[in-house]
N, C-alpha and C positions, 0 to 999 in steps of 0.2 A: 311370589312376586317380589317380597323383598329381599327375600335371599337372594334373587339370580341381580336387582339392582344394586343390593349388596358389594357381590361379588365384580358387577360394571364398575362400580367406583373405586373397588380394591386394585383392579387391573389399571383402569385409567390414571390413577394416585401412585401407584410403581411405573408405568410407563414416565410420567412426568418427570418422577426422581430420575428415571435413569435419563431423561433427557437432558436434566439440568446437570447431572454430573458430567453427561458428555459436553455437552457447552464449555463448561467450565474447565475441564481436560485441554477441549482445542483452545479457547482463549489463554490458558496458560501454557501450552505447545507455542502459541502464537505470538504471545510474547518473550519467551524462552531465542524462538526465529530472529523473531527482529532483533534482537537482543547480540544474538550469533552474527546477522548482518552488521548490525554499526560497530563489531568490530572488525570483523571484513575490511568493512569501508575504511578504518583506521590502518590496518595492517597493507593495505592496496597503496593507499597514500603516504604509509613509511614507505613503500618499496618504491615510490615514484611511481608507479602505473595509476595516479588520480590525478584528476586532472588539477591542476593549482590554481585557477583562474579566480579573479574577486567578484565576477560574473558570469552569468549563464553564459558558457560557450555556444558557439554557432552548432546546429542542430549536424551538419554536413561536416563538423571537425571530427574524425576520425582517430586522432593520434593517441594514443595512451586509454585509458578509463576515461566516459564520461556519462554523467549521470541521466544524460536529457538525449542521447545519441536514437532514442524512436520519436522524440516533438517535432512537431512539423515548427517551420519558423514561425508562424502565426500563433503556435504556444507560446515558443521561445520565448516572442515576443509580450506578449499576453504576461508573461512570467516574468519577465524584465521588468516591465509596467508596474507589478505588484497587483496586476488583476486575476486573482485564482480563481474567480468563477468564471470568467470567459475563457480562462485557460480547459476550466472541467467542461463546460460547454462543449470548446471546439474539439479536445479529444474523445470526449464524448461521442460527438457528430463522426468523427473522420472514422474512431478505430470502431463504433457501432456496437459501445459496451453498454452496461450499466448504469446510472447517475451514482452510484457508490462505486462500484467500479473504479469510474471517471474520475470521481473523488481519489481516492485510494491511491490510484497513477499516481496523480498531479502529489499527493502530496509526498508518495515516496522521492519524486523526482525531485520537493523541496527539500529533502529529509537529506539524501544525498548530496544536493548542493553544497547544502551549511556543511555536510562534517566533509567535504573537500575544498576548506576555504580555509 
């Protein structure tokens, strides 16, 4: 009996490691990403295809790159205000994600703002 419990804890104790190193694999892929993005977003905005605005452009502007081009105005808005949780909120509600998710959006769409300003 304590051998075969033994052996449960040997399995369950490797499984964990190899979990954690997968974790930690995608989080450092992840931030490697983002990392590739905001230079992206520098390279968009030497080329003029960012948008250059000192504020959230309207959700319905179209012309060149823009960071916020799927908010409904009610984010926009909400994001104009400096209100990010009823921004996560209503994208939350509209597009029927996540509360991380939600999160997540709202702040790449901040993320994006700042470095096209």
């Amino acid at each position: 009996m304590n051998l075969v419990l033994g052996a449960i804890a040997g399995l369950t104790l490797g499984v964990v490691i190899v979990l954690i190193l997968v974790v930690l694999d995608v989080q450092a892929r992840l931030q490697r990403l983002e990392h590739i993005d905001a230079k992206l977003d520098v390279l968009l905005k030497q080329q003029g295809l960012a948008h250059h605005a000192t504020e959230l452009p309207p959700p319905e502007n179209h012309e060149g790159f823009s960071p916020v081009s799927d908010v409904t105005q009610e984010i926009h808005d909400a994001l104009v205000r400096g209100d990010k949780l009823e921004a996560v909120r209503l994208y939350r509600n509209s597009a029927g994600v996540s509360l991380m998710e939600a999160k997540n959006f709202i702040e790449e769409v901040q993320r994006r703002q700042a470095t096209t300003k």
